[in-house]
C-alpha positions as CSV (number, residue, x, y, z in Angstrom):
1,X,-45.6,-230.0,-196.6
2,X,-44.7,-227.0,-193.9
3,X,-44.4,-224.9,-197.2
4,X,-47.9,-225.4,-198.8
5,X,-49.5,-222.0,-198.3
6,X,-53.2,-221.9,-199.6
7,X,-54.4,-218.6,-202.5
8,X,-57.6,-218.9,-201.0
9,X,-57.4,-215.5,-198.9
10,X,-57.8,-211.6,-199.6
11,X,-57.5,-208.8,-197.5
12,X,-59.6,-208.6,-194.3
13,X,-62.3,-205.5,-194.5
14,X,-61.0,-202.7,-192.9
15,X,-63.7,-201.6,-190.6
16,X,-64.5,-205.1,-189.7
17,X,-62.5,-206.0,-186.0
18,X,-61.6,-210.0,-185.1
19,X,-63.5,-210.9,-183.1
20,X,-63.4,-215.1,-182.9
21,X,-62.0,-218.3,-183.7
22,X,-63.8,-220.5,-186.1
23,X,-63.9,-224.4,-185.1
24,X,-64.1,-226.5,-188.2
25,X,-63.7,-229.7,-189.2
26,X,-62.1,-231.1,-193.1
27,X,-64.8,-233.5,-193.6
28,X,-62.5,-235.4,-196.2
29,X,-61.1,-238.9,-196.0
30,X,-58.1,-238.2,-194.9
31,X,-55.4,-235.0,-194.3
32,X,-53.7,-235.2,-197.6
33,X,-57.0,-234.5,-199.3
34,X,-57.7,-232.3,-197.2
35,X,-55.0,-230.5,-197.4
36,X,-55.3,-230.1,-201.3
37,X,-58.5,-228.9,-201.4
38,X,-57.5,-225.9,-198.6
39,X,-54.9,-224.9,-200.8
40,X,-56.2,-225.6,-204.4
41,X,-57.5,-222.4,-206.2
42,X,-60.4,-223.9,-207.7
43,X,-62.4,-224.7,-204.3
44,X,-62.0,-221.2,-202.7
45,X,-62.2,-223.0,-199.3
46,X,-59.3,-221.8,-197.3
47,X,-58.5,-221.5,-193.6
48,X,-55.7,-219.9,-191.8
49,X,-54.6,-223.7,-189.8
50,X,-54.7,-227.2,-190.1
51,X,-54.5,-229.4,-187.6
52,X,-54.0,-233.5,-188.5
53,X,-54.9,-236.1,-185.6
54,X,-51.6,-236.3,-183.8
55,X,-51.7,-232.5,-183.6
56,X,-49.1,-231.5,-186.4
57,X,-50.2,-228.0,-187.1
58,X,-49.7,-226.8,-190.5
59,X,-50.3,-222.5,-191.2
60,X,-51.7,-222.1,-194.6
61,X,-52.9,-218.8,-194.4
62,X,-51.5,-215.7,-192.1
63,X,-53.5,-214.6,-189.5
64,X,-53.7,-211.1,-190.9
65,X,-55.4,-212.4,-194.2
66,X,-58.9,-213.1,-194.5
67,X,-59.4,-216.7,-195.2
68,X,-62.4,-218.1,-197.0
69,X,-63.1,-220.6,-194.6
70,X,-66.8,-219.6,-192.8
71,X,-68.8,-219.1,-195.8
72,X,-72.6,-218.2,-195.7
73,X,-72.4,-217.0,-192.1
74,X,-73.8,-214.7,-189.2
75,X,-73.2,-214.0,-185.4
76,X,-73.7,-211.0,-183.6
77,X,-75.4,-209.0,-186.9
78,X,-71.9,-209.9,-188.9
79,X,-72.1,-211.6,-191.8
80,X,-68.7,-211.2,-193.0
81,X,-67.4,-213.4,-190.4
82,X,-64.5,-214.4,-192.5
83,X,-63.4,-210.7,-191.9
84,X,-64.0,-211.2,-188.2
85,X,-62.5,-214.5,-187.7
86,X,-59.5,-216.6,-187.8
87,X,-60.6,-220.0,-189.1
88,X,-59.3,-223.4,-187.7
89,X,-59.5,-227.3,-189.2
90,X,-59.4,-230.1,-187.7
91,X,-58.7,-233.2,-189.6
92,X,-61.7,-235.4,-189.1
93,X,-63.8,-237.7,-192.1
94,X,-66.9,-235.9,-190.1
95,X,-70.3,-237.4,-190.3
96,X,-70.1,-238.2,-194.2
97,X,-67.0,-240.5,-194.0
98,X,-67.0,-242.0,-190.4
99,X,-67.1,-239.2,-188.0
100,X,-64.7,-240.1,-184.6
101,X,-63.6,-238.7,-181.6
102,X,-60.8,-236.2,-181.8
103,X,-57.6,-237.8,-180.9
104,X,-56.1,-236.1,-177.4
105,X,-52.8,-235.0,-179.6
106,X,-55.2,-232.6,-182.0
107,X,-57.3,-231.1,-178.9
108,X,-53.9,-230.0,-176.7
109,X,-52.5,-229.0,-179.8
110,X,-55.9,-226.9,-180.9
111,X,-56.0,-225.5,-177.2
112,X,-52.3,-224.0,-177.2
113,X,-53.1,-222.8,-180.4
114,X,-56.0,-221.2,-179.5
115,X,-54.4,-219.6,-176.4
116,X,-51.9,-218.1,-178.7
117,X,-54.2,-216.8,-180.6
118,X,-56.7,-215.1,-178.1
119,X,-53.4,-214.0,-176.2
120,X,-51.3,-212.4,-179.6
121,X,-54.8,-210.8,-180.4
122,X,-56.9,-209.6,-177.5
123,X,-59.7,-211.8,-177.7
124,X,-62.1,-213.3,-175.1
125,X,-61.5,-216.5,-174.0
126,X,-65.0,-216.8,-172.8
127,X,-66.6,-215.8,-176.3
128,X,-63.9,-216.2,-179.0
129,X,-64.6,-219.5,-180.2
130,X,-67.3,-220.4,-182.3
131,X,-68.1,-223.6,-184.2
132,X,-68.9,-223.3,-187.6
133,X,-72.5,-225.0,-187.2
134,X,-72.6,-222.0,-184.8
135,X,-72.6,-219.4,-187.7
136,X,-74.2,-221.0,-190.6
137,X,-77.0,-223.9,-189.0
138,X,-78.7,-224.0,-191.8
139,X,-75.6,-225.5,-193.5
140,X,-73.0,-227.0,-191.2
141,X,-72.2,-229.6,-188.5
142,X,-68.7,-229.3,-188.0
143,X,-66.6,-229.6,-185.5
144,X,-70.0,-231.4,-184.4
145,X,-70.8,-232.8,-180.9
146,X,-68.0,-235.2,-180.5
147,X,-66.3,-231.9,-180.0
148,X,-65.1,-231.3,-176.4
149,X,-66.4,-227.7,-175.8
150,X,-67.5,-228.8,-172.3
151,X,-63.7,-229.9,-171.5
152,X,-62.4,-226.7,-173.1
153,X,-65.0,-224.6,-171.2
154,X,-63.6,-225.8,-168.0
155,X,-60.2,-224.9,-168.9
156,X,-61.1,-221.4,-169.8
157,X,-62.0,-221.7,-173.3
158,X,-65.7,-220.5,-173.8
159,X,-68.5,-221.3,-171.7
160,X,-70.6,-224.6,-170.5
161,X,-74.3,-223.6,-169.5
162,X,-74.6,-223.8,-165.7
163,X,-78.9,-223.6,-165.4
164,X,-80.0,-222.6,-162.1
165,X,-83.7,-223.9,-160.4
166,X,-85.5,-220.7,-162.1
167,X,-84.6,-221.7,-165.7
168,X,-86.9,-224.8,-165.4
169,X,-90.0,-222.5,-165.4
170,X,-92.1,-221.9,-168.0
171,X,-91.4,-220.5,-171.8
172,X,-93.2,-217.3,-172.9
173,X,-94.0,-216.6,-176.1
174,X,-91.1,-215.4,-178.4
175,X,-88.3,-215.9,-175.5
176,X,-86.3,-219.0,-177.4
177,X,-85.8,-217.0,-180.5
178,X,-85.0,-213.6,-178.6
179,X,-82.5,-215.5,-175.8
180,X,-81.0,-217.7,-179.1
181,X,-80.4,-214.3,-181.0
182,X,-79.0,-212.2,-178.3
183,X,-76.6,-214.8,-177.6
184,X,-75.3,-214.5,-181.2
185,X,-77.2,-217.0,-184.0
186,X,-79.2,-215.9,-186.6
187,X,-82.8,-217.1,-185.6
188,X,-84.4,-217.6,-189.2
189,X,-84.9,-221.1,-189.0
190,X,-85.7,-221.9,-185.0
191,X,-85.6,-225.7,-185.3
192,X,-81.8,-225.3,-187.1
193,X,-80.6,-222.9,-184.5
194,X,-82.3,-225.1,-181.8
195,X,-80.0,-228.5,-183.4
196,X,-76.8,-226.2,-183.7
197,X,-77.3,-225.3,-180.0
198,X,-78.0,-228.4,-179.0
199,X,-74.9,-230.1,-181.2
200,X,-72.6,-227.5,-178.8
201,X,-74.3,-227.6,-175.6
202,X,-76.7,-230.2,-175.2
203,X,-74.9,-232.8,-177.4
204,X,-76.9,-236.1,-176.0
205,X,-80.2,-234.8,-177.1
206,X,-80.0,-233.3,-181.0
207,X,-83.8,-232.7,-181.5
208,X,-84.3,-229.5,-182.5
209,X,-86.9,-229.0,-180.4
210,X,-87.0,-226.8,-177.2
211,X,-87.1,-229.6,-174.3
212,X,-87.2,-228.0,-170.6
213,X,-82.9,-228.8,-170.4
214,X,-82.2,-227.3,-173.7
215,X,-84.3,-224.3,-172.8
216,X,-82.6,-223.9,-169.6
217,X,-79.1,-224.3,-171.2
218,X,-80.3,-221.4,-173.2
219,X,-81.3,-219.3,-170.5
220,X,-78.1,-219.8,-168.6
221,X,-76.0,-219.5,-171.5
222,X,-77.5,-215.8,-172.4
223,X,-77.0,-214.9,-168.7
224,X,-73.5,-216.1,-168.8
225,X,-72.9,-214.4,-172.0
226,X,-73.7,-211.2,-170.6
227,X,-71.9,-211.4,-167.0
């Protein structure tokens, strides 16, 4: 199994830089199938790890290779974000086949992973990682909100929204959409950003809908973004 190497790569653009990390779950029943379908020629789905549930990681792709793992994407104005990113699954059946917790093996194996990464590569440990519902809302859930982002947040990986008194008050006109795309999503359908936000940051209340908390995660995160 170590020597199973997926086709589904090219060549990264040239005047593209990485930038992130890409946090995705298989979505299949189980990691054999998984497995097949990353490296079967006919699904061009690829990613550059795999990571099963007791937190065997398997490379399929090297990291200098652009993996076709993000699809239909944007963050930041970049929608080549295969180019831009190094793409990581997590074996999980996600919400269509029994979505779980991820087992304490795969998260300390995806964290020393992702440490290697940022660390071999130059990349912000604050901003790096991205989920994939992050850069394509209209189209994915994954890793979802059973992720622990808050957990990895306080050990260093990313950020956890830390709202002070003053981001209770009032919205303005147009704020949500200009705090949500200067953060990083792509703001052409509000109510999916608003669910993709809330699936990362604000996981016990997936409306959609800009509630005083989720617009105050908002506001903190941009401000915490930009420090």
């Amino acid at each position: 199994m170590n020597e199973i190497l997926s086709p589904n790569f090219n060549d990264r653009a040239a005047n593209i830089e990485l930038t992130s990390i890409v946090v995705h779950y298989t979505g299949m029943k189980d990691a054999p199938s998984a497995v097949a379908r990353l490296c079967d020629p006919a699904s061009k789905v690829g990613a550059h790890y795999v990571i099963d549930e007791s937190g065997n990681t398997l490379p399929l792709i090297d990291e200098s290779k652009r993996a076709w793992h993000a699809g239909e994407s944007f963050w930041r104005g970049m929608r080549d974000m295969n180019s831009a990113s190094i793409g990581i699954e997590l074996v999980n059946p996600g919400h269509e086949f029994g979505y779980h917790p991820f087992p304490e093996a795969q998260i300390a194996a995806f964290t020393k992973l992702a440490r290697d990464i940022i660390a071999c590569r130059a990349l912000s440990a604050r901003t790096a990682l991205l989920a994939h519902s992050d850069i394509a809302p209209t189209r994915k859930q994954d890793p979802g909100e059973l992720f622990p982002w808050q957990l990895l947040a306080q050990e260093g990986l990313g950020l956890w929204p830390a709202p002070l008194p003053e981001d209770f008050i009032a919205v303005r006109d147009g704020e949500i959409v200009e705090k949500l795309g200067a953060i990083g999503y792509d703001t052409a359908s509000v109510s999916d950003t608003l669910l993709a936000f809330q699936r990362r940051y604000y996981p016990e209340n997936m409306t959609g809908f800009a509630d005083p908390e989720t617009v105050a995660r908002i506001r903190a995160l941009k401000r915490q973004w930009n420090a």
